[in-house]
N, C-alpha and C positions, 0 to 999 in steps of 0.2 A: 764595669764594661757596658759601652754603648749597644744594642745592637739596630740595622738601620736596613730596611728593605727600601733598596732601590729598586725605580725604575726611568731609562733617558733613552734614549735615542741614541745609535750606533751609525755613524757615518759608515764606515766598512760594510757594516751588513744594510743599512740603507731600514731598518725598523726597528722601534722601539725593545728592549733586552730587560733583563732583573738581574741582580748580585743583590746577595747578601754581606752585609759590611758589618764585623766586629771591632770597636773602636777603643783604646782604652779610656780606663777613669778609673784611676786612683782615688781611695778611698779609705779612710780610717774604720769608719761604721760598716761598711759591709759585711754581714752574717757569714762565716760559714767559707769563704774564698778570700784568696790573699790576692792584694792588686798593683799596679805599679803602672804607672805614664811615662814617657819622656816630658823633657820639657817644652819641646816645641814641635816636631814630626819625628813621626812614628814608626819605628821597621815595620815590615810587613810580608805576609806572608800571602802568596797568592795561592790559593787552595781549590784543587779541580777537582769534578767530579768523574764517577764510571759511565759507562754507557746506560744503562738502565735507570740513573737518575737527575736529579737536579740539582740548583744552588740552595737549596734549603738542609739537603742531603748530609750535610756533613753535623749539625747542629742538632739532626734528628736522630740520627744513631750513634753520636760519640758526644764529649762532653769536652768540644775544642773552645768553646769560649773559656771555661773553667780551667782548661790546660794553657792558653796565653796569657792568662791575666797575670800572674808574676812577673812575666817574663816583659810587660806592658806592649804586647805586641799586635799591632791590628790583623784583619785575618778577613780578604776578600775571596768571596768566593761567587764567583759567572757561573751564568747560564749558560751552558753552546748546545744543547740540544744532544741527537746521535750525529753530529760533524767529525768525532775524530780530533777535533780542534785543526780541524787542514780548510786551509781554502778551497773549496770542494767545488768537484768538475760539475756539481749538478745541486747545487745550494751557495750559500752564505760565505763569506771570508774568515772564515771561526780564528785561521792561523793571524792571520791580520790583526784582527779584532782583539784577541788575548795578549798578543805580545808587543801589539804596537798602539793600538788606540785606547783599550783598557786602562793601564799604567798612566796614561799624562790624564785621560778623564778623570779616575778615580784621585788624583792627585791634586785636580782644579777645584774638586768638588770637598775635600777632605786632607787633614793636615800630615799627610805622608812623606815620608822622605823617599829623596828619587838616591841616593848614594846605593852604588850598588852592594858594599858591607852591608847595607839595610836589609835589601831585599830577598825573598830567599819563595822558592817555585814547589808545590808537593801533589801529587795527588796519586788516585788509588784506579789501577786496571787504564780503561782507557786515559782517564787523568792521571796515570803515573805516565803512561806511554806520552801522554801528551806533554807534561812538564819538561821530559825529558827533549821531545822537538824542541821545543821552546828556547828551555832553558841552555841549549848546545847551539840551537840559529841565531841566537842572542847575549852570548855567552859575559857580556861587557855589563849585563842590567842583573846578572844575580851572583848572590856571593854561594849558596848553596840549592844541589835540585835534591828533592825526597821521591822515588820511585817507589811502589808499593806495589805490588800486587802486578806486574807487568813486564813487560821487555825496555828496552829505546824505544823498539818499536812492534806493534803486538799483529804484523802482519802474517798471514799466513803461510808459510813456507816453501817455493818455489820447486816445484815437482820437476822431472829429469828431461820434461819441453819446455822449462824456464818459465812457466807458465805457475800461479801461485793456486795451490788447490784449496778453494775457499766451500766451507761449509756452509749450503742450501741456506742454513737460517740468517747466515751474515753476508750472504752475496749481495742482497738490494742493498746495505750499506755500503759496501766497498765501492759497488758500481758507483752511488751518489757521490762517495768521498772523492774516489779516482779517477773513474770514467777509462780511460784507456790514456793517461795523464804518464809519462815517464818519471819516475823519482829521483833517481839517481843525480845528485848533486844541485836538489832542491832545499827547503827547506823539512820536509821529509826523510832526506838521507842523514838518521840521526848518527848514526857513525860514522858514517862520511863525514856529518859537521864535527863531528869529536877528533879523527884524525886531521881536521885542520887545522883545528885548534891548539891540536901536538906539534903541527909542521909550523904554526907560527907563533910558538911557545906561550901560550899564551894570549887570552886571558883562561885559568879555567877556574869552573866554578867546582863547587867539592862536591863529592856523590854521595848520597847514601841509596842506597838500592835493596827492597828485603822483601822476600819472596816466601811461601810458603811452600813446604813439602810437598803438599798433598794439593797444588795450585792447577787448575787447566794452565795457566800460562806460562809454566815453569822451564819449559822447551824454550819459550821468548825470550827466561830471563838468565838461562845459562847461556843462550847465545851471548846475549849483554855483557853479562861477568866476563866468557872467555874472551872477552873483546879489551874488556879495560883491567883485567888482571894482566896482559901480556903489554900493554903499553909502561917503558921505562921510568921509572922513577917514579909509579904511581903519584903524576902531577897533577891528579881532579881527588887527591884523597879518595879515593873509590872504597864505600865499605859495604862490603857483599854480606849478606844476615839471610840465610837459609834457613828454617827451624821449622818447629811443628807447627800447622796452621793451613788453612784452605781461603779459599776464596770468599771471604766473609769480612762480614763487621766487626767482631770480635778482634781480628787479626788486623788489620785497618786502628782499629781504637786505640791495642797498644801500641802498634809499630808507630801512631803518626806524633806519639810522647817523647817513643825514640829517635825521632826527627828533628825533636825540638831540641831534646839534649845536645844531639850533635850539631845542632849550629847554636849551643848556648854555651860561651870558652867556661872552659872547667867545670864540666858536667858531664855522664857517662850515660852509656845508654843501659838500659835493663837486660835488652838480649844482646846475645855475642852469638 
């Protein structure tokens, strides 16, 4: 495996960004790790970060280059800062920039396949919340989303004046993300994008969604669950994984294996 610290210029946000880029290379000699390439471009996994960290994030507390390299699967993962990944009422176009300018740059620049079988969206707390925007406003560019540690969406809960009662230490984010911005049947309306996607049967991508017990956002992610355990025929494969585990690395390392299972046909996941 490649790995390749970029840095370019982002039209959307109008200043230069970083991702880290996992590439494959098959290899006979390599010590230690089993490896695999395609022949010509590469699935790819677009991997986000939580609010407290960066694109380096994922490579420093889990061992995700070592977990794609069978599977010969590239593995980018952006920079957005605390955006939320929203195009935000008082910052940067994060939502733009991940789901629409990201994907053809990183494609110009590197041998990826754009097929959307290919593709597949994951991340952990705010990056699972974020995947999930994403991957439901875009629903045509990924075969699978990986939610971790999160809701659809990890907003705070709308008190009995409709009014969302946000916690002192995350109000200056909300205010930058939203401003006084309506959401509802934006690209922030992640279940609202998901029941359109019912009403017009399609495209959906498959879910895996997995939460822990003892989670602060676990309120976020039963909303979620009761939302696409009641939609028929469970047509996004929706697979809900609740078990022992908190808001950690630990919990993130194995759930993002069992990610890979589930979008690798004839492989199972660890936890049920």
């Amino acid at each position: 495996m490649a790995l390749i610290h970029t840095n370019f210029f982002s039209e959307s946000l109008g200043l230069c960004v970083a991702a880290d880029v996992i590439l494959p290379q098959a290899s006979n000699r390599l010590v230690g790790m089993e490896t695999a390439s395609a022949q010509e471009k590469h699935p790819v996994l677009w991997l986000l970060h939580g609010a407290s960290d960066n694109h380096t994030i994922w490579q420093r507390r889990t061992s995700i280059e070592r977990y794609a390299a069978p599977l010969g699967l590239a593995v980018i993962m952006p920079n957005v800062h605390l955006s939320g990944y929203t195009d935000m009422a008082h910052g940067g176009k994060y939502f733009t920039y991940v789901a629409d300018e990201l994907p053809k740059l990183m494609r110009s620049l590197f041998p990826l396949s754009d097929k959307r079988e290919d593709n597949f969206i994951s991340g952990l707390s705010m990056g699972g919340a974020g995947c999930m925007k994403i991957g439901l406003a875009r629903p045509a560019n990924y075969a699978a989303i990986g939610c971790l540690s999160a809701g659809a969406d990890n907003h705070p809960p709308k008190g009995p004046d409709g009014k969302r009662e946000i916690d002192p230490h995350w109000a200056p984010m909300y205010e930058r993300m939203y401003g006084d911005r309506v959401l509802e049947g934006t690209e922030e309306d992640v279940l609202g994008n998901a029941q359109k996607i019912v009403d017009a049967k399609g495209p959906f991508p498959r879910i895996y969604h997995a939460i822990g017990k003892d989670d602060f956002l676990l309120e976020a992610g039963h909303h979620t669950r009761d939302f696409f355990q009641t939609v028929p025929g469970n047509p996004f494969d929706y697979t809900y994984v609740e078990d022992e585990g908190a808001h950690t690395w630990e919990y993130w390392d194995a759930h993002i294996q069992d990610f890979l299972k589930f979008i690798t046909p004839g492989a199972s996941a660890h936890h049920s």
